[in-house]
C-alpha positions as CSV (number, residue, x, y, z in Angstrom):
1,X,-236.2,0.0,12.9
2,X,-236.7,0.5,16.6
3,X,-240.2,-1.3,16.2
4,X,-238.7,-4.4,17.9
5,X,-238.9,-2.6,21.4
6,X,-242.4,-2.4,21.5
7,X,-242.7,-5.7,20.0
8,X,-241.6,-6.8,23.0
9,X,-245.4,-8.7,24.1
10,X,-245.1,-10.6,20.7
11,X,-241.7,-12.0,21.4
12,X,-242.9,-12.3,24.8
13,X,-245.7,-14.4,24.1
14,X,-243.6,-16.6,21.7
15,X,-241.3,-17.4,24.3
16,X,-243.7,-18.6,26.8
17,X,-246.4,-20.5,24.8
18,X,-244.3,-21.9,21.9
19,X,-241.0,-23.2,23.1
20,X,-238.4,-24.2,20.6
21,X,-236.4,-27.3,20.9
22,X,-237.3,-27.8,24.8
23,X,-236.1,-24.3,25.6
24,X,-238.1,-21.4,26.3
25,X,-235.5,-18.6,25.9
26,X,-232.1,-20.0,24.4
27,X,-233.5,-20.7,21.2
28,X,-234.9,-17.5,20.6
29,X,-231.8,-15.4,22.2
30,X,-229.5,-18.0,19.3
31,X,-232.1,-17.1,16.3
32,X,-232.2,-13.2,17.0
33,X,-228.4,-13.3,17.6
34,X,-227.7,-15.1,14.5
35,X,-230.3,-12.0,13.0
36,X,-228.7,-9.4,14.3
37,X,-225.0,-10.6,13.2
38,X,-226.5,-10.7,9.5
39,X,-228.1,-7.6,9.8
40,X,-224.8,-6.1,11.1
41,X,-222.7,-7.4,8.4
42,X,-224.9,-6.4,5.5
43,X,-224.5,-3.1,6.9
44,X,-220.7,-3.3,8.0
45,X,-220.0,-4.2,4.1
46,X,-222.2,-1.6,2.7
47,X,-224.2,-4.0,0.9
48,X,-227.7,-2.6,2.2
49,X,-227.7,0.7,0.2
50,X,-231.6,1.5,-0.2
51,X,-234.0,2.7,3.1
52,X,-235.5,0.2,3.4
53,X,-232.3,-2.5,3.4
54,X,-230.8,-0.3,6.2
55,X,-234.2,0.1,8.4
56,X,-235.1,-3.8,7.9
57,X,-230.8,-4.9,8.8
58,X,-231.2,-2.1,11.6
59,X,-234.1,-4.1,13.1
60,X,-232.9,-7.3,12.6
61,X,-230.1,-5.6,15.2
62,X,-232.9,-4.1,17.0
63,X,-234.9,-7.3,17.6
64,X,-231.6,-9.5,19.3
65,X,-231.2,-6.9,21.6
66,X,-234.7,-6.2,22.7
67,X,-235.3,-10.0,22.6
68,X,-232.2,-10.5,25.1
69,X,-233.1,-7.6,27.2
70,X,-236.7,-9.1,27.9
71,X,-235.9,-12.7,28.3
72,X,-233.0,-11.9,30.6
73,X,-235.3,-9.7,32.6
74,X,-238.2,-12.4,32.6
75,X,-235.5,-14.4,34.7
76,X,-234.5,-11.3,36.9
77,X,-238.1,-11.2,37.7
78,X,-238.3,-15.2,39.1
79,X,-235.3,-14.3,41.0
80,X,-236.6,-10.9,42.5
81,X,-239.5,-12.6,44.1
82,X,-237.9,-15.5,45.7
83,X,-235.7,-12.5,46.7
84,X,-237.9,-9.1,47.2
85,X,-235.6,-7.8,49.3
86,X,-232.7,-7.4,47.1
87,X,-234.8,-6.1,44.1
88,X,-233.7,-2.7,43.9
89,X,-229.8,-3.8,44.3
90,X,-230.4,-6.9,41.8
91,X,-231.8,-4.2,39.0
92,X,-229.3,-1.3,40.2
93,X,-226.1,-4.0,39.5
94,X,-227.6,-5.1,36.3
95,X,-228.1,-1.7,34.6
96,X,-224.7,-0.3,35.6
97,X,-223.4,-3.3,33.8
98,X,-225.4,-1.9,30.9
99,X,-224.2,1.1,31.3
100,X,-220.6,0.8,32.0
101,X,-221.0,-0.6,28.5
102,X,-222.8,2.2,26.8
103,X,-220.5,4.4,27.9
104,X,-217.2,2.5,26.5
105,X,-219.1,2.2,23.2
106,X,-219.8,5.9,23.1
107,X,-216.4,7.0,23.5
108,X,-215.0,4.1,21.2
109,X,-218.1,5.1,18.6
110,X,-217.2,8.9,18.2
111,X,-213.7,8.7,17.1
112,X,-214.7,5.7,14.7
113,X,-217.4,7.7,13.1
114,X,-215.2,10.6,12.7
115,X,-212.3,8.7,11.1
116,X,-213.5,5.6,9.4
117,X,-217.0,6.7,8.4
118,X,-220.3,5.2,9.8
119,X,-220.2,1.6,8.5
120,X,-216.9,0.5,10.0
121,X,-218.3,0.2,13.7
122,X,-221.0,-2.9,12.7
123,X,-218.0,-4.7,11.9
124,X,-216.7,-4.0,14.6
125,X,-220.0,-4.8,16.8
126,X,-220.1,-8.8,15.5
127,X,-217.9,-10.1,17.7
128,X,-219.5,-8.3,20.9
129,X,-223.0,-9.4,19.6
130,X,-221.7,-13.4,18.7
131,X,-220.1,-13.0,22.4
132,X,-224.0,-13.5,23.6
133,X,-224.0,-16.8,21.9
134,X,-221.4,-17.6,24.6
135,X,-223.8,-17.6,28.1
136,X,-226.5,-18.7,26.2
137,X,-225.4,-22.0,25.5
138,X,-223.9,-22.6,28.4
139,X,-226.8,-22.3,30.1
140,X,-226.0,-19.2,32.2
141,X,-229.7,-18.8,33.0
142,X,-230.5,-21.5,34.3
143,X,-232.7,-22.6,32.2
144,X,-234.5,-26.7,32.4
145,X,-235.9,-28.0,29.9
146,X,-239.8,-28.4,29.0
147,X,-241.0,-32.4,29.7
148,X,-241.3,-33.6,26.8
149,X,-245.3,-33.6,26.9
150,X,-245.6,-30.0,27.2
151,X,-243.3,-28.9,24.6
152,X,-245.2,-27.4,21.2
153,X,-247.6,-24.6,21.5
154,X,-248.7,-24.7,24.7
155,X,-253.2,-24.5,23.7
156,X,-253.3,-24.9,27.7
157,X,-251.5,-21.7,28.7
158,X,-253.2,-19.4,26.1
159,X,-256.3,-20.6,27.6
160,X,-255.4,-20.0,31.5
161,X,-254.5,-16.3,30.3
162,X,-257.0,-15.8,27.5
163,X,-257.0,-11.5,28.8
164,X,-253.0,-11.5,28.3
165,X,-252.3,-12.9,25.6
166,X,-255.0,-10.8,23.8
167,X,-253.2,-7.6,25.1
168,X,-250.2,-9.0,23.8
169,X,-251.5,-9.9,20.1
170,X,-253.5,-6.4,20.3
171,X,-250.6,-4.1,21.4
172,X,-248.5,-6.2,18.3
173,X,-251.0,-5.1,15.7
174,X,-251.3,-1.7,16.4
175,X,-247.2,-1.3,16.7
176,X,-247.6,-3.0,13.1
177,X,-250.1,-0.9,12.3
178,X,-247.9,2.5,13.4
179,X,-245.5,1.6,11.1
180,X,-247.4,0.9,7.8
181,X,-249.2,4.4,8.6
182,X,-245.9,5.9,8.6
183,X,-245.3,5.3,5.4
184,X,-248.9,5.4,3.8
185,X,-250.9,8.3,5.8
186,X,-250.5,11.8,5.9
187,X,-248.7,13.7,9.3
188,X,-252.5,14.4,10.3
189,X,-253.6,10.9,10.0
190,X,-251.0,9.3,11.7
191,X,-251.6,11.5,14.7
192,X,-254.9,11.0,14.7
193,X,-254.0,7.1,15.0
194,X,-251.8,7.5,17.4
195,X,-254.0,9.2,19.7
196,X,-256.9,6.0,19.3
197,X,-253.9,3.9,19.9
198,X,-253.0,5.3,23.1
199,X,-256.7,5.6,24.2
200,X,-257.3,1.6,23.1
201,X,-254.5,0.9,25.3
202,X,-255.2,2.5,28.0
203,X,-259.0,1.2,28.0
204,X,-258.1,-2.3,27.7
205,X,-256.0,-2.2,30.8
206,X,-258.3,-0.4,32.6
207,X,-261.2,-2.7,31.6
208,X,-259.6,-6.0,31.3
209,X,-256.8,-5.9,33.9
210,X,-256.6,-6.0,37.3
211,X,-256.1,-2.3,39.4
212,X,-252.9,-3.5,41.2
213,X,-250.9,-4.4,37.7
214,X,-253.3,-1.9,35.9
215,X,-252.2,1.2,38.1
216,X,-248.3,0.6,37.7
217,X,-248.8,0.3,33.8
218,X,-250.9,3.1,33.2
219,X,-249.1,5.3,35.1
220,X,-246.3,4.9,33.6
221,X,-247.4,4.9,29.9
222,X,-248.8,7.9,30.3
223,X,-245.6,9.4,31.5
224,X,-243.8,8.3,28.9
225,X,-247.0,9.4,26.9
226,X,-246.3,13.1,27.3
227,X,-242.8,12.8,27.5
228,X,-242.8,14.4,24.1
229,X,-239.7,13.6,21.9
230,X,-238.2,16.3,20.5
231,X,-234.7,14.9,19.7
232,X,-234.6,15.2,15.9
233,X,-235.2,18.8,16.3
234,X,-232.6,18.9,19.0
235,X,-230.0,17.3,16.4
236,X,-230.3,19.7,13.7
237,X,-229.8,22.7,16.5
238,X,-226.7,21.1,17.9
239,X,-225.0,20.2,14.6
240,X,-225.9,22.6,11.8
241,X,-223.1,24.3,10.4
242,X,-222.7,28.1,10.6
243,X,-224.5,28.4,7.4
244,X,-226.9,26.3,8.1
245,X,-227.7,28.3,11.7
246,X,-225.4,30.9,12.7
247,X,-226.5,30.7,16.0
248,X,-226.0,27.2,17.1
249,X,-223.4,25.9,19.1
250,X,-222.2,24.0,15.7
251,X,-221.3,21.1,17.4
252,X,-218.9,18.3,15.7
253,X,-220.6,14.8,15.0
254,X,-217.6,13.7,17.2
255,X,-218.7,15.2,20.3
256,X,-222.7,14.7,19.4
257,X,-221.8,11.2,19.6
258,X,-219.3,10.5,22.4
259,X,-219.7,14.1,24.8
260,X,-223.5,14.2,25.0
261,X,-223.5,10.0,24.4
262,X,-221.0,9.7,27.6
263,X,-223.1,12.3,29.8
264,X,-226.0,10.5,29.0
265,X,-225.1,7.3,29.8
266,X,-222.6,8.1,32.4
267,X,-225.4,10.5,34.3
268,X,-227.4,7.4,33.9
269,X,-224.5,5.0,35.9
270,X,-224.6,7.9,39.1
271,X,-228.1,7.8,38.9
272,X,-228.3,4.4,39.2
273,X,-225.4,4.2,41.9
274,X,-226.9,6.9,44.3
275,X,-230.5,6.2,43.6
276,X,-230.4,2.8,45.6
277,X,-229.2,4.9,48.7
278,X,-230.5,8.0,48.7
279,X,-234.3,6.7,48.4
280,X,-233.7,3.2,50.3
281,X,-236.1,4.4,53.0
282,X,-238.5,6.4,50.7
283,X,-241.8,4.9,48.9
284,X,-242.5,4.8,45.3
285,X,-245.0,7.2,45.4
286,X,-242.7,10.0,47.2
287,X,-240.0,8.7,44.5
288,X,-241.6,9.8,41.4
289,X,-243.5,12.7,42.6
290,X,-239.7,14.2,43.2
291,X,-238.5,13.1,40.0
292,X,-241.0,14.0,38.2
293,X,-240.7,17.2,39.3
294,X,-236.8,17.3,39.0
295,X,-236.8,16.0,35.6
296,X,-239.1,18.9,34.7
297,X,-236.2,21.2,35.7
298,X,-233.7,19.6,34.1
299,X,-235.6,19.6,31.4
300,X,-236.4,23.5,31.5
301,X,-232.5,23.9,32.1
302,X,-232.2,23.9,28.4
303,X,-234.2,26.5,27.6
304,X,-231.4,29.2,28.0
305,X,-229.4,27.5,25.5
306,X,-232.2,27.2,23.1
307,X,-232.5,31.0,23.7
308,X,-228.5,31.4,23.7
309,X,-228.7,33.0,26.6
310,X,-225.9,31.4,27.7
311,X,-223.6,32.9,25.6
312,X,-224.3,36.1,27.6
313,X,-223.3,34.1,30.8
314,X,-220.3,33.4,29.8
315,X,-220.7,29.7,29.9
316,X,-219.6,27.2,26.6
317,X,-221.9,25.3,24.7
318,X,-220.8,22.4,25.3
319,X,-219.9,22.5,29.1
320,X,-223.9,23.7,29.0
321,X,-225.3,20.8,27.3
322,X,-223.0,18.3,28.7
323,X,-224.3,19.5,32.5
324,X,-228.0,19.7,32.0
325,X,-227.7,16.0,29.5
326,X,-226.1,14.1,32.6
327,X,-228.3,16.0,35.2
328,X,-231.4,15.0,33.3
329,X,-229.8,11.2,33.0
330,X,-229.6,11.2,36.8
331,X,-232.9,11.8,37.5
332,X,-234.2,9.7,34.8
333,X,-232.4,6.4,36.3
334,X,-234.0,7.2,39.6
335,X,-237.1,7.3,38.1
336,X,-236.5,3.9,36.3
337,X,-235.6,2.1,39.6
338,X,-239.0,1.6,40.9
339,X,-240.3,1.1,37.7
340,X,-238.3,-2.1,37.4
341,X,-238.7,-2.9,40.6
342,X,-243.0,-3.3,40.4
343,X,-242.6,-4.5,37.2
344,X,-240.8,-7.4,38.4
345,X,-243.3,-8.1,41.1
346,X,-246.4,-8.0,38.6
347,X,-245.6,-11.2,36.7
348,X,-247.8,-14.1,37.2
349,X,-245.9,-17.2,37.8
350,X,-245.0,-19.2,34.5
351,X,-245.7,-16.2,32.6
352,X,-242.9,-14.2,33.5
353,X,-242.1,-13.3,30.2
354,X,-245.2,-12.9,28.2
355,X,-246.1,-10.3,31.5
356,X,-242.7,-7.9,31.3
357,X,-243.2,-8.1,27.4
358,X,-246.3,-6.5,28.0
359,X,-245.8,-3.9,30.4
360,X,-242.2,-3.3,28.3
361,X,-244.1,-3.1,24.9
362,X,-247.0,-0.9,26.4
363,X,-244.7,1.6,28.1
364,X,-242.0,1.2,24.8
365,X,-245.4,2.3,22.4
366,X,-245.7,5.0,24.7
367,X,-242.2,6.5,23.5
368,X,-243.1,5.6,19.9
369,X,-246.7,7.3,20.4
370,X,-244.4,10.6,22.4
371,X,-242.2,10.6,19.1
372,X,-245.5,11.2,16.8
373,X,-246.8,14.2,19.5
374,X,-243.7,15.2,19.4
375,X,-243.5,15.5,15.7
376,X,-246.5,17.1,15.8
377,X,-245.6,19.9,18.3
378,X,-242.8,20.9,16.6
379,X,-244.5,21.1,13.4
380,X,-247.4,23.5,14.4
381,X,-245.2,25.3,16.0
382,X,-243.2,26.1,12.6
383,X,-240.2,24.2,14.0
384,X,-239.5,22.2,10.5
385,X,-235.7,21.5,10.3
386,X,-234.0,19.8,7.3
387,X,-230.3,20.7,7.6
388,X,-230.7,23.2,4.5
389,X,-229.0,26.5,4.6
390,X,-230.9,29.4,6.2
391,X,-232.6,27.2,9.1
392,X,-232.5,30.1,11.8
393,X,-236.4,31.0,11.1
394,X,-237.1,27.1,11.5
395,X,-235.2,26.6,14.8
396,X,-236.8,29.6,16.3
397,X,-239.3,28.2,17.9
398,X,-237.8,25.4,19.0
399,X,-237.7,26.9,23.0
400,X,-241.3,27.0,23.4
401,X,-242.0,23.4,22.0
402,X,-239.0,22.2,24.6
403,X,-241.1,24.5,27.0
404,X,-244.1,22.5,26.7
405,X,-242.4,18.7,26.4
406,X,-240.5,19.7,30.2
407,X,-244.1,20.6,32.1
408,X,-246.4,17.9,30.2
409,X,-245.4,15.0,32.3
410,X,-246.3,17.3,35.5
């Protein structure tokens, strides 16, 4: 379902060489939209009952918004390098717009799961996802139309960028790839593939791209490489009930959703609103070697509840988790700034777009990729959570795998 975010090259690619209608982006932002309202609806009026009805409506959803996120970006970027100077305060306005949003949805979402059930809150969703149709249309972005001579698949741009475009078709098969393995191979297997993804990545950059956008993207797919995911186990720690785990903190899907959703996301707005003046004299370099390093404790700042040693400090569950969730948020949006930033600056001109979908899709495979070693971890580690009764001996572990994910990015 979230395969649409590290599709991102492919949509990318689409937009650039193949414009629709005279338009690079507007008709693909109007054709995803339209996608993502049907994909809402169907699930809004509980007529997608099967798995794979939900995952395919779920990445219909998923597609519109990683399609608007990239070709709204692909503009950011033409603007950021007529103005480089404002770069950091262009991306550190846009993403607390983002985020002033994810945290009203969080807070709306909890109470609407709790009392109406999960389908009610797609309904609820069309209008805000129509309301893109809005901008779009009008033109917001500026947009000019292709002459009339260019428009069709542009052969001539596909042949000034023959490397790029190869990444971009590459990196879209093996995300295809990862997802038919899911289903068909065995846990082994698919790690196994995952790890030859990550290293046939990584070579073709190294090999076919230049160092200055090569550095940037390897760099930070590696990060998010080893950035194991453990969330899933995370879930069933936080919410199984007392007979599930008579330890856990037994935690109500209500404040799963919204208390730890708001921390995130509002840990994520002061990050982004400090980060632009606390580091506006410091390098990139000195930027992430601090947050790397931070994140690694905030990280490890979980570890005495996964121990429930905080239970002997006296200190809640939830005032615990909600502390080290928005500390770890901080210090993950000033680690995205710079990101951004170089990202912005690496685009060749004209190919603004087909260049962020690339460096988004690499870094969002690298996430995907995390989820699989993550998966992994946890397994050999006897960490095997299903939300059956008795989980205490499959959650006891769980420490020393969160151990490992907070120092492999080091």
């Amino acid at each position: 379902a979230i395969a649409p975010w590290a599709l991102k090259p492919v949509i990318a690619l689409l937009s650039d060489a193949a414009p629709l209608w005279g338009y690079k982006r507007m008709p693909y932002v109007v054709i995803t939209t339209v996608g993502a309202l049907i994909g809402s609806a169907v699930l809004g009026l509980r007529m997608s009952t099967s798995v794979p009805a939900i995952v395919f409506s779920l990445f219909l959803i998923f597609l519109q918004i990683s399609s608007v996120d990239l070709l709204v970006e692909a503009k950011q970027s033409e603007e950021v390098k007529l103005k480089a100077k404002l770069g950091p305060q262009f991306f550190t306005f846009t993403w607390l717009g983002i985020n002033f949003g994810q945290v009203a949805s969080v807070c709306l979402l909890g109470p609407l799961i709790h009392h109406f059930g999960p389908r009610l809150p797609y309904m609820i969703a069309l209008p805000f996802i129509a309301l893109v149709l809005w901008p779009t249309l009008a033109n917001f972005l500026g947009e000019r139309p292709v002459p009339v001579e260019e428009r069709g698949l542009n052969i001539r741009m596909l042949r000034m960028h023959p490397v790029l475009c190869s990444l971009t078709v590459l990196i879209g098969t093996l995300i295809l790839s990862l997802i038919l393995g899911t289903f068909l191979l065995s846990r082994e297997h698919i790690v196994v593939m995952a790890a030859l993804f990550a290293l046939v990545v990584l070579g073709s950059f190294l090999v076919f791209i230049r160092w200055e956008i090569t550095g940037p993207v390897v760099f930070y797919f590696l990060l998010g490489l080893l950035s194991f995911n453990v969330e899933g186990a995370l879930f069933y720690f936080y919410t199984n009930a007392p007979d599930r785990f008579p330890e856990g903190p037994h935690f109500t899907a209500y404040f799963y959703t919204t208390g730890i959703g708001a921390a995130t996301f509002g840990g994520v707005m002061v990050g982004f609103i400090t980060g632009s003046e606390l580091f506006k004299s410091w390098s990139y370099r000195g930027i992430l070697k601090v947050t790397i390093l931070l994140r690694a404790a905030t990280q490890l700042m979980l570890l005495p509840l996964l121990l429930r040693w905080n239970r002997f400090l006296g200190v809640p569950d939830a005032a615990w988790v909600v502390t080290v969730v928005a500390a770890d948020s901080v210090v993950f949006a000033w680690r995205w700034i710079p990101k951004q930033v170089m990202g912005a600056h690496l685009t060749p001109r004209g190919m603004e777009a087909t260049m962020l979908g690339l460096t988004a899709g690499t870094f969002n495979m690298a996430a995907i990729l995390s989820s699989y070693f993550g998966g992994f971890l946890l397994h050999s580690y006897g960490v095997r959570p299903v939300g059956a009764v008795g989980e205490s001996a499959a959650l006891a572990n769980l420490w020393k795998v969160q151990g490992l994910a907070a120092f492999a990015p080091c």
